[in-house]
C-alpha positions in Angstrom: 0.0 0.0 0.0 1.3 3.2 -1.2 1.7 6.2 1.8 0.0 8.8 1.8 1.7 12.5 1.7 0.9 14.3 4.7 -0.8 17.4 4.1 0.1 21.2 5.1 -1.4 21.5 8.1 0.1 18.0 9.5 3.5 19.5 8.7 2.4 22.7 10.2 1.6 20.6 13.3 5.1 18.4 13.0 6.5 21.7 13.0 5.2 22.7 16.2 6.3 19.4 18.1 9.4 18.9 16.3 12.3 21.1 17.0 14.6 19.8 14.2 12.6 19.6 12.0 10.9 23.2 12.4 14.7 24.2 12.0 14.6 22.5 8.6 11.5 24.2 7.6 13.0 27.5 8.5 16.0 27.0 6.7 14.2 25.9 3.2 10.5 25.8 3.7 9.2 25.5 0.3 12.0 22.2 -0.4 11.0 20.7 2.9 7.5 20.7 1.7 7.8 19.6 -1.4 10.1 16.9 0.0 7.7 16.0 2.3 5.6 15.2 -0.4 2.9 18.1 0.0 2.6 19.6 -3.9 2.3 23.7 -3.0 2.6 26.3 -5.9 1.8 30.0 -6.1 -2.1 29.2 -6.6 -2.1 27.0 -3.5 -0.6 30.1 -1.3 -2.6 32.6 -3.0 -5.8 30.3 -1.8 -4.5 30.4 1.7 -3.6 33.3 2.1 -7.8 34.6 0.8 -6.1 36.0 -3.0 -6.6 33.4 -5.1 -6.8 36.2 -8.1 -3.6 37.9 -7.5 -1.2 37.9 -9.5 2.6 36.1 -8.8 3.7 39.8 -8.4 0.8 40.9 -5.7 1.4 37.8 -4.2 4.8 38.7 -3.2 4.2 42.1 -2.2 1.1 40.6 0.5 4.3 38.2 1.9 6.8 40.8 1.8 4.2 42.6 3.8 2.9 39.8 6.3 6.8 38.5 6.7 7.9 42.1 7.6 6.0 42.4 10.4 6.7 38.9 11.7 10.1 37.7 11.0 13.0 39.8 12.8 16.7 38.6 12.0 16.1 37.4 8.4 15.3 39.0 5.4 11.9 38.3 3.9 12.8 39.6 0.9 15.3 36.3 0.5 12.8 34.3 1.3 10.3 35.3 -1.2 12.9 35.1 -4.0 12.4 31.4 -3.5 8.9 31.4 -4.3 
């Protein structure tokens, strides 16, 4: 029987109980993910994130702006060049 891949929120809830691997999801979240086996493109983050009609562009701008006020130490801008 073939295993299922876990979905986001299940990582999102590893994340919280696992310290090394949160510190692996901080250091490359989207290749952790996708390793992980949980498919997640731009129109899956626009739907989370309630802008599923935004372009790639607007998308980055509403991270840039939500990462700003959350992340202190690291540059968000790095991180959305990964998207």
């Amino acid at each position: 029987m073939a295993q299922q891949s876990p979905t986001f929120r299940e990582l999102m809830t590893r994340a919280t109980n696992d310290e090394a691997f949160r510190d692996r999801l901080a250091a490359d979240p989207l290749g952790v993910v996708h390793a992980e086996g949980v498919r997640m493109d731009a129109a899956f983050i626009k739907e989370r994130l309630g802008i599923p009609g935004a372009s790639d562009l607007e998308l980055i701008e509403v991270l840039r702006a939500r990462l700003g006020e959350h992340v202190h130490g690291h540059s968000a801008s790095a991180f959305c060049v990964c998207l």
